[in-house]
Each structure stands twice: as C-alpha cells, then as structure tokens.
C-alpha positions in Angstrom: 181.6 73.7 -106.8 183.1 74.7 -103.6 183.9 72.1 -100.7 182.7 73.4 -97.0 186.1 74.2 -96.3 185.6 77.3 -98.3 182.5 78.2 -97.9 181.9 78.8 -94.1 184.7 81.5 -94.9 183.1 82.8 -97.3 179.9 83.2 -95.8 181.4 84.5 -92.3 183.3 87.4 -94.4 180.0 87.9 -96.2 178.3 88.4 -92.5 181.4 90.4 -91.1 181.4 92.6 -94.2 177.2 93.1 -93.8 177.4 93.8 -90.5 180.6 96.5 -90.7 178.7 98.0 -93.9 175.0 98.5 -91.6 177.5 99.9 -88.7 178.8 102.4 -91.5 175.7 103.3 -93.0 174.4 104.1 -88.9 177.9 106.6 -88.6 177.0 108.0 -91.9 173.5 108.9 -90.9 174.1 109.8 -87.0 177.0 111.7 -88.3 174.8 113.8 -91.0 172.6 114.4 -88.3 174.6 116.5 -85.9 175.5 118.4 -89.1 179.0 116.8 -89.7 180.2 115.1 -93.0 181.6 111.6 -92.3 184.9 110.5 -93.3 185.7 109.1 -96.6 186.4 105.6 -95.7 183.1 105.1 -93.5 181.3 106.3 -96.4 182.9 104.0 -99.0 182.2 101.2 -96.6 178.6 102.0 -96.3 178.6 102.3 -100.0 180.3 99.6 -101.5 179.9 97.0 -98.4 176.4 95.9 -98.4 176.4 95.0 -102.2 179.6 93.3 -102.1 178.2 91.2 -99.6 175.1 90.5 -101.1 177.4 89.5 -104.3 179.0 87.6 -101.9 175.7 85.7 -100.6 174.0 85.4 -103.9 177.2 83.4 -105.3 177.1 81.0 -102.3 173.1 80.5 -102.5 173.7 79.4 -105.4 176.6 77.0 -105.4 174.9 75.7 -102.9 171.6 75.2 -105.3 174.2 73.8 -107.9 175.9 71.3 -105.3 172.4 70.2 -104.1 171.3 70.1 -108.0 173.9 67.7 -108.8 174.2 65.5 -105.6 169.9 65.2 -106.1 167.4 65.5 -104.4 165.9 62.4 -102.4 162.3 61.4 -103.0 162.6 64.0 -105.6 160.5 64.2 -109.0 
C-alpha cells in the first residue's frame, strides 16, 4: 500500500507523538499530585495522544501484513 518512503515517517511521528502523550500523562499526574490542575493543552495531549498513535501503529502493522500478504511469503504454505 504505502512505499517506505512514507512509512518510516509515519511510524517516527507515531513514536514522537507516543512518547510526548506518556510525558503528558506523567505532568498530568505529578501535577494532580501537588494539588494543581494541569493546563488544558497537556491534558488533551495526554488524552487524545496515546490513541492517535496507537491508530497510527495499528494502520502501519497492517499495511505492512497487507504488503507482506501480497509480495508472499517464501517457503510458505
């Protein structure tokens, strides 16, 4: 479906995305913890970050199961 060219950016903004979501979700919580609210946008990212990117991933596992699908599988059944 989608030629390596586009993929390794895809998955790095997937990983870039994961990662700034986990850092959000850690401000959220240390931030709750001293008894302050957290800012909006820290707590939209910690919301809406980690599923985006496991959207993200779970659309690239499987165009990659699609490409390796049609390209075959060697010594396969």
């Amino acid at each position: 479906m989608t030629s390596a060219r586009i993929r390794r950016p895809l998955m790095a903004a997937a990983v870039l995305l994961a990662v700034l979501s986990l850092a959000a979700v850690g401000a959220v919580m240390a931030l709750a913890s001293a008894g302050q609210a957290a800012p909006q946008w820290i707590t939209s990212t910690a919301l809406y970050g980690l599923p985006a990117a496991f959207l993200l991933m779970l659309v690239l596992v499987a165009d990659g199961v699609a490409a390796r699908r049609r390209a075959g599988t060697p010594g396969g059944r």
